[in-house]
N, C-alpha and C positions, 0 to 999 in steps of 0.2 A: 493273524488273519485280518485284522483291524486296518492295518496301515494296507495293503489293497481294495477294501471296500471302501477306505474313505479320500482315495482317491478318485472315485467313480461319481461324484456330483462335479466335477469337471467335465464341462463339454468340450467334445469333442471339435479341434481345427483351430484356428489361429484370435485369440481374443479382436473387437475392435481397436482401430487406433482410440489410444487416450487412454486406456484402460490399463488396473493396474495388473501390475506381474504376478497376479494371483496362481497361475500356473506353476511356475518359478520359485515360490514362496513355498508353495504347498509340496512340490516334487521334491525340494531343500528338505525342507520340516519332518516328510515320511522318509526319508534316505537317512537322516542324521538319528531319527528313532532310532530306527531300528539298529544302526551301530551303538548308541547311549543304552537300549537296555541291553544289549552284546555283554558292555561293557560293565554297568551296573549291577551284574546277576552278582558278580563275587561279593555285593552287599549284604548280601539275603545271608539270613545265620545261615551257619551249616554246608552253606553250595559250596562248591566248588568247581574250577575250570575244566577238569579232566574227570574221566570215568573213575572208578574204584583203583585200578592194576596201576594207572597213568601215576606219573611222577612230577610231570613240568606243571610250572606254577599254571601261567597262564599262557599258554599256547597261541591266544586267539589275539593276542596281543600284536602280531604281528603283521594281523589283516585289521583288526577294527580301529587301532588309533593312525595307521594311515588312511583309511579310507573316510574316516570322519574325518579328517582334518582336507582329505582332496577333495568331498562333499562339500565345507567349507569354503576352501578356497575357489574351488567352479562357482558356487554360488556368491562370490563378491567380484570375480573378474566378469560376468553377466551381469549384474545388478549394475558395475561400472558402465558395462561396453553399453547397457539401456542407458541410462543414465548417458552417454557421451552424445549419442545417436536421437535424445529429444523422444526416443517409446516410452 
C-alpha cells in the first residue's frame, strides 16, 4: 500500500521547464520496488515461492526479473532521450 500513497505528493500535469525528472525518478524507484521485494521475499527464513501443494521453486521468476530489468531499461533510454532534448 506504501508505494501508491507515496506517489501521491506528485502533482499533478507536466513539471516546469528546467526542472528535474522527479516524476521519472519516483515512477522508476516505486516500479523497481515493488519487483525487488517480489523478489527478495525468498530471503525471509522459512518463505517460500509457492503455496504448501506447489512444487516450482520460484515461479515468479519469469515475470519479475524481466520486468525489473524492462523498468530499468525504460528508465535510462528516457533519462537519455531528456538528457539529448536539453529537459
Amino acid at each position: 500500500m506504501a508505494p501508491p500513497l507515496a506517489a501521491l505528493y506528485l502533482p499533478p500535469g507536466a513539471p516546469p521547464p528546467g526542472a528535474p525528472p522527479t516524476s521519472l525518478d519516483t515512477g522508476a524507484t516505486l516500479a523497481s520496488l515493488y519487483w525487488l521485494t517480489q523478489i527478495s521475499a525468498l530471503a525471509y527464513p522459512g518463505s517460500k515461492a509457492v503455496d504448501p501443494p506447489g512444487t516450482a521453486r520460484f515461479p515468479q521468476a519469469k515475470i519479475a526479473f524481466p520486468a525489473l530489468a524492462l523498468t530499468g531499461l525504460g528508465y535510462l533510454l528516457e533519462r537519455r532521450r531528456l538528457a539529448r532534448s536539453g529537459s
